[in-house]
Structures are given as structure tokens and as C-alpha cells.
C-alpha positions as CSV (number, residue, x, y, z in Angstrom):
1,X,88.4,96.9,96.2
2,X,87.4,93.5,97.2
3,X,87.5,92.4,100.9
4,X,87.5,89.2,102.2
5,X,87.8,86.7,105.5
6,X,90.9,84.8,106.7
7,X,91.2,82.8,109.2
8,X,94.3,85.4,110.1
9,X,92.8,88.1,109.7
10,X,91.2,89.7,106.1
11,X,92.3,89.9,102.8
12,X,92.1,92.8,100.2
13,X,92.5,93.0,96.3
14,X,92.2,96.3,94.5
15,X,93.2,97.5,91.0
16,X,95.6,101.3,90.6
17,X,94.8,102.0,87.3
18,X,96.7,105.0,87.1
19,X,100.0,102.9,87.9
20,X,98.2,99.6,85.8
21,X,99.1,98.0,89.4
22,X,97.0,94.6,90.5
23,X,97.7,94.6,94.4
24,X,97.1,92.7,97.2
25,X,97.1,93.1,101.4
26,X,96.4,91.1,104.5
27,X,96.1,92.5,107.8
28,X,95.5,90.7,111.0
29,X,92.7,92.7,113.0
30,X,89.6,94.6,112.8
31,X,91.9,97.9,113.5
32,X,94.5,97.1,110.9
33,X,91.3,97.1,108.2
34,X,89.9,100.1,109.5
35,X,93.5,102.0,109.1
36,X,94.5,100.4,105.8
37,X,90.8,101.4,104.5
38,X,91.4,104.9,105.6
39,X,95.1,105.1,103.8
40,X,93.1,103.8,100.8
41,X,89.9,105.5,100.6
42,X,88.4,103.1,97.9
43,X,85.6,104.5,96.5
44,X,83.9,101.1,96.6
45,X,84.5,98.2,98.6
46,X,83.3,94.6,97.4
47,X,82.3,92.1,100.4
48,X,80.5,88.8,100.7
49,X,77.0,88.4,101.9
50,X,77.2,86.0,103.9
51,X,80.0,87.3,106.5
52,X,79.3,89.2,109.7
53,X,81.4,92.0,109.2
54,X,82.0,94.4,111.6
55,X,80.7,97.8,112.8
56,X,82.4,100.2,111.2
57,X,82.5,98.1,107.7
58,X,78.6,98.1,107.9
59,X,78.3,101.9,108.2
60,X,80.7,102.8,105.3
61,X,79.6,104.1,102.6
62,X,80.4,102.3,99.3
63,X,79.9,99.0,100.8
64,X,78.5,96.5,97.9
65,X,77.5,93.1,99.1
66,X,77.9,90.2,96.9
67,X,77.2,86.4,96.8
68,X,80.3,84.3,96.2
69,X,81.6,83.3,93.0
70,X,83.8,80.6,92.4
71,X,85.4,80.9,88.5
């Protein structure tokens, strides 16, 4: 899963291989991450470097950080 910044909220991009599904989310606040994260268990969870994230993001496990890349 990859996670990323709005100025909304965040947004979040993972792959479902089993269904050969692409999909995409955006939530609003720091509470509606933490409970979509929990629904989704993703084993790993791509962020940028340079954000502040919060709390709770910091002291999951799984968390890879990861300078941006434009393509």
C-alpha cells in the first residue's frame, strides 16, 4: 500500500492480487486512516520521507519510508 498527503486529508493506493484489483481511497482525518488501515491490515505501507506523519503511523510496523519519485 502506498500512503500519501492531501491537502483534504490522505490518499491510499494498494494492489488485491487475489481479485487482480488496482484500488484507491481517500479519507479526511487522522482517525479515518487509522480505521481504514485497521480494515486493511496491509502488510506493508509505502510513505514519503519527507512528511510528518503522525503517531500512530510512526509506530506501525511495516512502515517503509521512501523519497519521492516523479515518473
Amino acid at each position: 500500500m502506498a500512503l500519501s498527503r492531501t491537502k483534504q486529508g490522505y490518499g491510499l493506493a494498494w494492489a488485491d492480487l487475489a481479485g487482480g484489483r488496482f484500488l484507491v481511497n481517500e479519507v479526511e482525518t487522522d482517525d479515518a486512516l487509522e480505521a481504514e488501515l485497521a480494515r486493511l491490515e496491509p502488510a506493508e505501507l509505502l510513505v514519503p520521507d519527507e512528511e510528518n506523519w503522525p503517531e500512530f503511523l510512526r509506530q506501525r510496523t511495516g512502515v517503509r519510508r521512501r523519497a519521492p519519485c516523479m515518473t
